[in-house]
DODREN-272193 format. One record per residue (C-alpha): residue number from 1; chain; y, x, z. Coordinates in pm, 1 decimal. Each point is the difference from the previous one (the first is absolute). Layout:
BEGIN
<atom NUM,'A',<Y,X,Z>> ...
This chain:
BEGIN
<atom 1,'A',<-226.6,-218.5,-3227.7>> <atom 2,'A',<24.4,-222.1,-330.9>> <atom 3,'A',<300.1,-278.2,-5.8>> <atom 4,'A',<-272.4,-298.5,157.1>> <atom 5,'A',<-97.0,191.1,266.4>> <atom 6,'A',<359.5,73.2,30.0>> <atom 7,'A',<179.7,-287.0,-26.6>> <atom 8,'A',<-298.3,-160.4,232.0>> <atom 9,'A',<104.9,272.3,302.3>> <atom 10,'A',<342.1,-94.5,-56.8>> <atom 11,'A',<-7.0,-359.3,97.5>> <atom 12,'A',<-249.6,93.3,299.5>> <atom 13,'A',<269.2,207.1,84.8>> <atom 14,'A',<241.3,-231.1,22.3>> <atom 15,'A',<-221.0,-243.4,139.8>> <atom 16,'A',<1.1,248.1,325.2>> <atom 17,'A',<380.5,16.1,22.3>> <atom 18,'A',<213.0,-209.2,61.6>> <atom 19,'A',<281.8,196.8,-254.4>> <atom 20,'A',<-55.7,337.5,-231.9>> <atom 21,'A',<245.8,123.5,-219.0>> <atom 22,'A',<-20.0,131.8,-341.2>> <atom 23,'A',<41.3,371.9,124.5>> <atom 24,'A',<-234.9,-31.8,285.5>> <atom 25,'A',<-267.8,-162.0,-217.3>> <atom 26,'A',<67.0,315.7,-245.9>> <atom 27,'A',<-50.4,196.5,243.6>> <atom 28,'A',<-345.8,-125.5,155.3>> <atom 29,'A',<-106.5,-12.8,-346.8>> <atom 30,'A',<110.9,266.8,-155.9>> <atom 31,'A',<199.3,-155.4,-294.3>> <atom 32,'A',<329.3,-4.4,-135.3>> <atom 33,'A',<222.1,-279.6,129.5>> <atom 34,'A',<31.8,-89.3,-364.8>> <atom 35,'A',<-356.5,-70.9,-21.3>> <atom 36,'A',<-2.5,-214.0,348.8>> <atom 37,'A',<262.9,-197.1,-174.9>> <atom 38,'A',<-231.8,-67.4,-300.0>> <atom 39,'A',<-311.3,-79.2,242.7>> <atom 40,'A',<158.2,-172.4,227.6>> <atom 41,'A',<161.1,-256.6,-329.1>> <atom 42,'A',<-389.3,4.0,-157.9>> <atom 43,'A',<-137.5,-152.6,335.1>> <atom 44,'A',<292.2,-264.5,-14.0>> <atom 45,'A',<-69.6,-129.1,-357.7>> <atom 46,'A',<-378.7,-30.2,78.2>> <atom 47,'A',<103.4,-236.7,263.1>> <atom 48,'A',<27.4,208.4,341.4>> <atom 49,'A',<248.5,-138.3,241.2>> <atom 50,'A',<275.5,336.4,57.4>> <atom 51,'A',<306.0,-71.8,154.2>> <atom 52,'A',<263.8,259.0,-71.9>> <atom 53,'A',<297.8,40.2,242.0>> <atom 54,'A',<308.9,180.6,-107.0>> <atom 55,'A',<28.8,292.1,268.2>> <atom 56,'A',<-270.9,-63.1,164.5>> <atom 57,'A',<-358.1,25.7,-181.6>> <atom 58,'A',<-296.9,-158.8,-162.7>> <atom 59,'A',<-243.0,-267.9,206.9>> <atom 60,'A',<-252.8,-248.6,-69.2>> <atom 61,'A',<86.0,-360.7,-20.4>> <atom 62,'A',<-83.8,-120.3,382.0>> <atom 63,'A',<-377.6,-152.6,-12.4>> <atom 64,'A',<-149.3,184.6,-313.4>> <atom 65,'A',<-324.1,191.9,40.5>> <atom 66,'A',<-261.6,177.1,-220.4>> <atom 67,'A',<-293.4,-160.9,13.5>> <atom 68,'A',<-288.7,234.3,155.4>> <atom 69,'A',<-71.3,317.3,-210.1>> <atom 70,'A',<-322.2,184.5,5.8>> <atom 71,'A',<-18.2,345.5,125.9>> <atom 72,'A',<-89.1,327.2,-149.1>> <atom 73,'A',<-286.4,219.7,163.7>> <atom 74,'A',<232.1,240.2,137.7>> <atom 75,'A',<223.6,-293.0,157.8>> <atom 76,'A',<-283.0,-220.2,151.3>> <atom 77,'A',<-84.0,385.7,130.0>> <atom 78,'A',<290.4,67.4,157.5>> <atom 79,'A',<19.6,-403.8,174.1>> <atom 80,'A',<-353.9,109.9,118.0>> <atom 81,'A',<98.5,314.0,171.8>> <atom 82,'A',<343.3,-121.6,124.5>> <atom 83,'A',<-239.1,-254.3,161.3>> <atom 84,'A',<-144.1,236.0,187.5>> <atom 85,'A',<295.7,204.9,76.3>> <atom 86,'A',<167.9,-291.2,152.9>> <atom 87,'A',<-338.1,-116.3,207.0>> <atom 88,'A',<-11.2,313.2,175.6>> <atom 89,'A',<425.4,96.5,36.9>> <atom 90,'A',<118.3,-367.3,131.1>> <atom 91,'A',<-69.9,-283.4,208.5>> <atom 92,'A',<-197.9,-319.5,-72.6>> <atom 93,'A',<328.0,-164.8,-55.9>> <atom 94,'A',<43.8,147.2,-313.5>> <atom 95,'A',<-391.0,137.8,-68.7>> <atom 96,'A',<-97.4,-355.4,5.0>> <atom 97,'A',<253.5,-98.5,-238.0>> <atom 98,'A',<-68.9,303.1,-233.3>> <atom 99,'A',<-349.2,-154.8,2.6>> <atom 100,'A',<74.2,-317.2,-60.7>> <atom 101,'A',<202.3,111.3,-286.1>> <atom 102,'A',<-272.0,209.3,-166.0>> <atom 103,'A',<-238.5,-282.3,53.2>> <atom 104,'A',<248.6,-189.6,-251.5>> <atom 105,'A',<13.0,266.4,-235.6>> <atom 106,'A',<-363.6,42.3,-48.8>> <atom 107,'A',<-56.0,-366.2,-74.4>> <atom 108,'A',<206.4,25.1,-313.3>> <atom 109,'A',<-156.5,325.7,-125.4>> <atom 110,'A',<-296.6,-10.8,-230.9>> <atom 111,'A',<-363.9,87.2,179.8>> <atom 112,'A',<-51.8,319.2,-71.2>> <atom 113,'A',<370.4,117.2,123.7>> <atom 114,'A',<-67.0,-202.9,331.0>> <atom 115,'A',<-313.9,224.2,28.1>> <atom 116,'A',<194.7,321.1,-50.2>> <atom 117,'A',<291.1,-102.9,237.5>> <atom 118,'A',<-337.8,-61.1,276.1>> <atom 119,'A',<-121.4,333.1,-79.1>> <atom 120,'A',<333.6,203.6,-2.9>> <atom 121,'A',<71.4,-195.9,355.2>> <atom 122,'A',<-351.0,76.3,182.4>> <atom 123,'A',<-54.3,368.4,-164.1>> <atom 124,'A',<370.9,85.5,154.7>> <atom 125,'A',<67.2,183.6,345.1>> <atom 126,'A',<270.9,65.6,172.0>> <atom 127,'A',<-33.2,250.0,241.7>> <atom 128,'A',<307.3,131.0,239.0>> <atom 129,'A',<32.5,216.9,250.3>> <atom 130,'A',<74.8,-253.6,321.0>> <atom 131,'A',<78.5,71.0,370.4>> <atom 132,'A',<-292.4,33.1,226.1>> <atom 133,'A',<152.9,-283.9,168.3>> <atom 134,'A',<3.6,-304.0,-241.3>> <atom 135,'A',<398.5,-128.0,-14.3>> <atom 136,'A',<65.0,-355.9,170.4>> <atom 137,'A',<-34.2,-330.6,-238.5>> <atom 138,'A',<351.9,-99.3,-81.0>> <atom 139,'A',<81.5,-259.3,221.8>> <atom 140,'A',<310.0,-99.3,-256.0>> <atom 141,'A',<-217.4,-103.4,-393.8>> <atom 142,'A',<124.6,267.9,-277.8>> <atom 143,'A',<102.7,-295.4,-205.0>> <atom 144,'A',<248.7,-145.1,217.5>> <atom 145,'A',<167.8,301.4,-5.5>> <atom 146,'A',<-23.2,72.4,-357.9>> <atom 147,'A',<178.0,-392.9,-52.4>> <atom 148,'A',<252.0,96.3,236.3>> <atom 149,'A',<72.9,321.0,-195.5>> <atom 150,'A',<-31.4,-173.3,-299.8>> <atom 151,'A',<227.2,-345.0,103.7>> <atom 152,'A',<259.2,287.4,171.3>> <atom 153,'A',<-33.4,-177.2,302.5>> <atom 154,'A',<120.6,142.2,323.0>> <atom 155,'A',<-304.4,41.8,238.8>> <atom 156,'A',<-4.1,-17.9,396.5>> <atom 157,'A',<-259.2,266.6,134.6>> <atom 158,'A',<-154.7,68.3,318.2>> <atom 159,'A',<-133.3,340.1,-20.9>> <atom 160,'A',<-141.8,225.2,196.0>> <atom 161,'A',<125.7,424.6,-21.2>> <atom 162,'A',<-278.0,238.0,-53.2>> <atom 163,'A',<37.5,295.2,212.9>> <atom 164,'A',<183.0,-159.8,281.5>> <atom 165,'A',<-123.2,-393.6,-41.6>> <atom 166,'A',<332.3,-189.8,57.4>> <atom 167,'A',<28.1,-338.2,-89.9>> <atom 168,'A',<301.0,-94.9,-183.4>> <atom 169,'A',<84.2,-284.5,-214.7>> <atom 170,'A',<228.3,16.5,-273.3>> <atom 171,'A',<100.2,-159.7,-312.2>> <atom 172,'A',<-44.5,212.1,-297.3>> <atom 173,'A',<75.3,-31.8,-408.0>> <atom 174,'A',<-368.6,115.0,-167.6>> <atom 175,'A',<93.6,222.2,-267.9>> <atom 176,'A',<-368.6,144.6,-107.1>> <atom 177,'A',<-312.1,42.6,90.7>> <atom 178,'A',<-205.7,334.2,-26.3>> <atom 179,'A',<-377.7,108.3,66.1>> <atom 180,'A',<-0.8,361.0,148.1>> <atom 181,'A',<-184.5,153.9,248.3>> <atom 182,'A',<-258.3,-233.4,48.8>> <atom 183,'A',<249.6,-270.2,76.6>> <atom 184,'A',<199.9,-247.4,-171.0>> <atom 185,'A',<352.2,26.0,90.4>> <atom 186,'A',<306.9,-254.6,-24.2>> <atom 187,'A',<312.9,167.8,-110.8>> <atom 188,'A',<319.6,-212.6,136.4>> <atom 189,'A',<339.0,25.1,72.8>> <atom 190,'A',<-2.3,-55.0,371.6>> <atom 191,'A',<306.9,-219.7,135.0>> <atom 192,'A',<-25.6,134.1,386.8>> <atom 193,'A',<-26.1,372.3,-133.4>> <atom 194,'A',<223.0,-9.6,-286.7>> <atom 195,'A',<-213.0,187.5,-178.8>> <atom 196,'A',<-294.1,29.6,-254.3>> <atom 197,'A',<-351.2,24.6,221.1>> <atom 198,'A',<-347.7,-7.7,-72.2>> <atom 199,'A',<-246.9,-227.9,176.9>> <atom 200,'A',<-325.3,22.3,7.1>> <atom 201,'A',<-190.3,-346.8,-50.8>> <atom 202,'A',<-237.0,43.1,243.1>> <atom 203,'A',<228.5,21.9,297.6>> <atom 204,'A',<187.6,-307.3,-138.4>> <atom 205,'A',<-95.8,-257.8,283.4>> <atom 206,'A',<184.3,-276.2,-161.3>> <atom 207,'A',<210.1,-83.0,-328.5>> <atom 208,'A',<187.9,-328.2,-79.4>> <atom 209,'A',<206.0,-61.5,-294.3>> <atom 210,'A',<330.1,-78.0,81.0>> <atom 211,'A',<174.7,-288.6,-235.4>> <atom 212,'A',<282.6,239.0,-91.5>> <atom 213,'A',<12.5,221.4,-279.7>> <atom 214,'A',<108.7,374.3,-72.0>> <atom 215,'A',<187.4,197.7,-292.2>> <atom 216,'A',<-201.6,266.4,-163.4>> <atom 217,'A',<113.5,345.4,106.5>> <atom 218,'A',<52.5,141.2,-378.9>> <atom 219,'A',<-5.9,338.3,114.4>> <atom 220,'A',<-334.0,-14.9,156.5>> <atom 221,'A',<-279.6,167.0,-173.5>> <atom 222,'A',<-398.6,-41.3,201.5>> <atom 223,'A',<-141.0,329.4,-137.7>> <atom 224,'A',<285.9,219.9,28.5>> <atom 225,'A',<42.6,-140.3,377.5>> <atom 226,'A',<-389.9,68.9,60.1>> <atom 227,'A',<6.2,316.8,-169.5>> <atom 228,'A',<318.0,145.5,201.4>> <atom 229,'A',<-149.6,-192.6,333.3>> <atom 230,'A',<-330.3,126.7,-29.8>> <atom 231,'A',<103.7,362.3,-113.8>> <atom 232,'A',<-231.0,-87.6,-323.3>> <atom 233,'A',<-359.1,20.4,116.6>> <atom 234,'A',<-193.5,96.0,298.8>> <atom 235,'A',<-97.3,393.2,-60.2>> <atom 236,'A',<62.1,175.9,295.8>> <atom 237,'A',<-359.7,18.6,214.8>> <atom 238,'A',<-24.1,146.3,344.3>> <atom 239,'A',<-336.2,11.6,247.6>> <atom 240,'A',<15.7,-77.9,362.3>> <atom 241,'A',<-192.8,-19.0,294.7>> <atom 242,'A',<49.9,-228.5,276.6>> <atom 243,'A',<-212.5,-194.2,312.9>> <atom 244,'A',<-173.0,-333.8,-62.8>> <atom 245,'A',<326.0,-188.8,138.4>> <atom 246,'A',<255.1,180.4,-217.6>> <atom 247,'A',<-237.0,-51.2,-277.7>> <atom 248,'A',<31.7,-395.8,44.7>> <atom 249,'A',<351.9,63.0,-8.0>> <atom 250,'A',<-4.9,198.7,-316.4>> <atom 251,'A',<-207.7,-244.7,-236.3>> <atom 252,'A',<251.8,-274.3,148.4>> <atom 253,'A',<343.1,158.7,-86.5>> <atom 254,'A',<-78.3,218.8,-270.5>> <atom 255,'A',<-53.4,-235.0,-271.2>> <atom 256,'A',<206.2,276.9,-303.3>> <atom 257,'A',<-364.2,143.8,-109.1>> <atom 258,'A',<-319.5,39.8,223.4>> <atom 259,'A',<-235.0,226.1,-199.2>> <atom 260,'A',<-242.5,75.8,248.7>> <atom 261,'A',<-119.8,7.0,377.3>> <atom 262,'A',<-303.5,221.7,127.7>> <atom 263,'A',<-100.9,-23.1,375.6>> <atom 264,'A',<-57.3,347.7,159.6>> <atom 265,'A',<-68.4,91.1,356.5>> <atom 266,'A',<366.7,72.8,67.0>> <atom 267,'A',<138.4,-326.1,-133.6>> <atom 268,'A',<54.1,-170.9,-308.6>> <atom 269,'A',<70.9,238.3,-344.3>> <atom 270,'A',<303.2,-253.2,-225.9>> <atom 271,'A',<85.6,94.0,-351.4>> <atom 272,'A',<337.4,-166.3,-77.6>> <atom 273,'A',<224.7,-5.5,-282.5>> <atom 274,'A',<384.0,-73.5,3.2>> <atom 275,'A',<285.5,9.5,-303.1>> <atom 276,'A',<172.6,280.0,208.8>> <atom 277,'A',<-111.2,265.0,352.2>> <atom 278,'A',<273.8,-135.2,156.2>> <atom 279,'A',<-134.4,-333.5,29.5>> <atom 280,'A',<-251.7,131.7,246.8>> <atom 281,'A',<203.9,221.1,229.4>> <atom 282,'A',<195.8,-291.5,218.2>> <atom 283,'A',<-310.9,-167.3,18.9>> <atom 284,'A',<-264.8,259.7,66.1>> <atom 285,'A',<282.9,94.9,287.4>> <atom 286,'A',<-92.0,-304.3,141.7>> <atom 287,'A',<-347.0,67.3,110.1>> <atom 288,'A',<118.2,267.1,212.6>> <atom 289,'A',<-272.9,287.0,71.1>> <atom 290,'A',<-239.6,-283.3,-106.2>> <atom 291,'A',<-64.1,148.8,-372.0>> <atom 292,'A',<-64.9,298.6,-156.6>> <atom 293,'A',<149.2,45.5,-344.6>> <atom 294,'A',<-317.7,148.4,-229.9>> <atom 295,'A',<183.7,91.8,-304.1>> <atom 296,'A',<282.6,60.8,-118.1>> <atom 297,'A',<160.6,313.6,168.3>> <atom 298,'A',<308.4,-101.8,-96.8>> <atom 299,'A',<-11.1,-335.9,148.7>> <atom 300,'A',<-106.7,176.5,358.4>> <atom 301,'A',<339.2,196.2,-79.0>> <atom 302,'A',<192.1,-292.5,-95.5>> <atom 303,'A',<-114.0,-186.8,326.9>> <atom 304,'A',<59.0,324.2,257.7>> <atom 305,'A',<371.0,11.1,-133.0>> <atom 306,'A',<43.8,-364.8,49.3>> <atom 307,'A',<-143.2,-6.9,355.1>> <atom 308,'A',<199.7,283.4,83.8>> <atom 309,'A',<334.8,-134.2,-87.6>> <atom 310,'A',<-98.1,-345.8,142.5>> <atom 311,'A',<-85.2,253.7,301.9>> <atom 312,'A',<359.0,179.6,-15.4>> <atom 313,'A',<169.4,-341.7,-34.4>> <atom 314,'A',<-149.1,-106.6,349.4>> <atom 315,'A',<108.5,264.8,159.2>> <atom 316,'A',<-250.4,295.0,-6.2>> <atom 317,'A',<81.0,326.8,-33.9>> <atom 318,'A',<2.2,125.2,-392.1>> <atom 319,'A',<-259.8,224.7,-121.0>> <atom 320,'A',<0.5,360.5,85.5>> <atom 321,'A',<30.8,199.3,-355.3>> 
């Protein structure tokens, strides 16, 4: 990157924060702090507005703005496809908005870079793997939630559980939100659980904004919470086969990973996937003699040793060795 296009990226940078110091803007540009110092004192003699604040950082004075810029290829590109990325992955609340904003965008570009942002957007598909049964509209918009995040407002939620579909309502502190599973997901510090907890958005029956306002939890980090939550990814797959009625019950719990379902005379063949077995043992257990585990063995084992103690815990006689 030449010193322009340099000294250009640092102001939109600090146009997109509210404060940066002098080490962190060496370190998202790679550059000595000495030669921040020296950029940073260029862009003030040609007449750009930085306030500097002893201990605290570098800003831009309140109501300055770069005019619009043009776009390269590659970054009209990548608008395109986020476009489309964020049409398929979100609600109208914000797909609308994304549109709205690339409508914008393409009126300042030149003709011919309008044309390529039009062909990038209609030669692009997005194809996922999705539930046979299509997951309920959010009855909550994504962008209410994403102000509330973003405003660190405490939010009031009626929700609805999954497995066992209590009602509760609940006032919670919205600390992230993550796309997983084929769900979006609000990460919050829940005030009746005292605790972190995931909900999913579309079992959120209702959402209001609550006037008062919430610390941020400094220690709190979204991915590392997903990633320990969630085990990583879903990569454990197992095949069952259960009736018509189970099978109603399967694609409405199991909403972790479902691969696959094949009818056969004897019931409905699943292909499921999971982070870990044991997520499937408790619940298999609850079908009773209803399903037949396919594959793996070693979940069949895992589920005879946890009837059996459930069995010897109740009463009945332990097993003969």
């Amino acid at each position: 990157m030449n010193r322009v296009d340099r000294l250009l990226a640092i102001i939109l940078h600090l146009q997109s924060r509210r404060v940066v110091t002098a080490e962190e803007l060496a370190g998202h540009f790679e550059l000595s702090v000495r030669t921040v110092y020296r950029d940073l004192n260029a862009l003030g003699e040609a007449g750009v507005p930085i306030v500097a604040e002893a201990g605290v950082g570098y800003s831009l004075l309140r109501g300055y703005h770069l005019p619009p810029v043009m776009f390269t290829p590659a970054k009209a590109a990548a608008l395109a496809t986020g476009g489309v990325l964020v049409a398929e992955m979100t609600d109208a609340s914000v797909s609308g908005s994304m549109q709205s904003a690339l409508r914008k965008i393409r009126a300042v570009l030149p003709r011919d870079e309008q044309d390529r942002i039009e062909r990038i957007g209609s030669g692009t598909l997005l194809l996922e793997p999705r539930p046979k049964t299509p997951a309920a509209p959010h009855r909550v918009p994504l962008m209410d939630i994403q102000d509330a995040l973003a405003r660190r407002r405490v939010v009031r939620l009626a929700y609805r559980a999954g497995a066992s579909g209590e009602h509760t309502q609940r006032d919670v502190e919205p600390l992230g939100l993550a796309h997983y599973l084929q769900h979006w997901h609000l990460i919050a510090w829940c005030r009746l659980r005292r605790d972190f907890r995931d909900f999913r958005l579309d079992r959120i029956q209702s959402a209001t904004a609550l006037s008062e306002t919430f610390a941020p939890r400094e220690d709190f980090d979204l991915q590392d919470h997903v990633l320990r939550m969630e085990d990583c990814e879903p990569g454990v797959a197992i095949r069952i086969r259960i009736g018509e009625r189970g099978a109603n019950r399967v694609r409405r719990e199991w909403s972790l990973g479902l691969v696959s379902e094949e009818p056969t005379p004897d019931g409905v063949v699943f292909t499921l996937t999971a982070g870990r077995l044991e997520w499937f043992v408790n619940w298999l257990l609850s079908f009773g003699p209803w399903v037949t585990v396919l594959d793996p063995p070693e979940l069949r084992d895992r589920i005879v040793v946890a009837a059996h103690a459930a069995a010897v815990h109740h009463g009945a006689p332990p097993k003969a060795s």
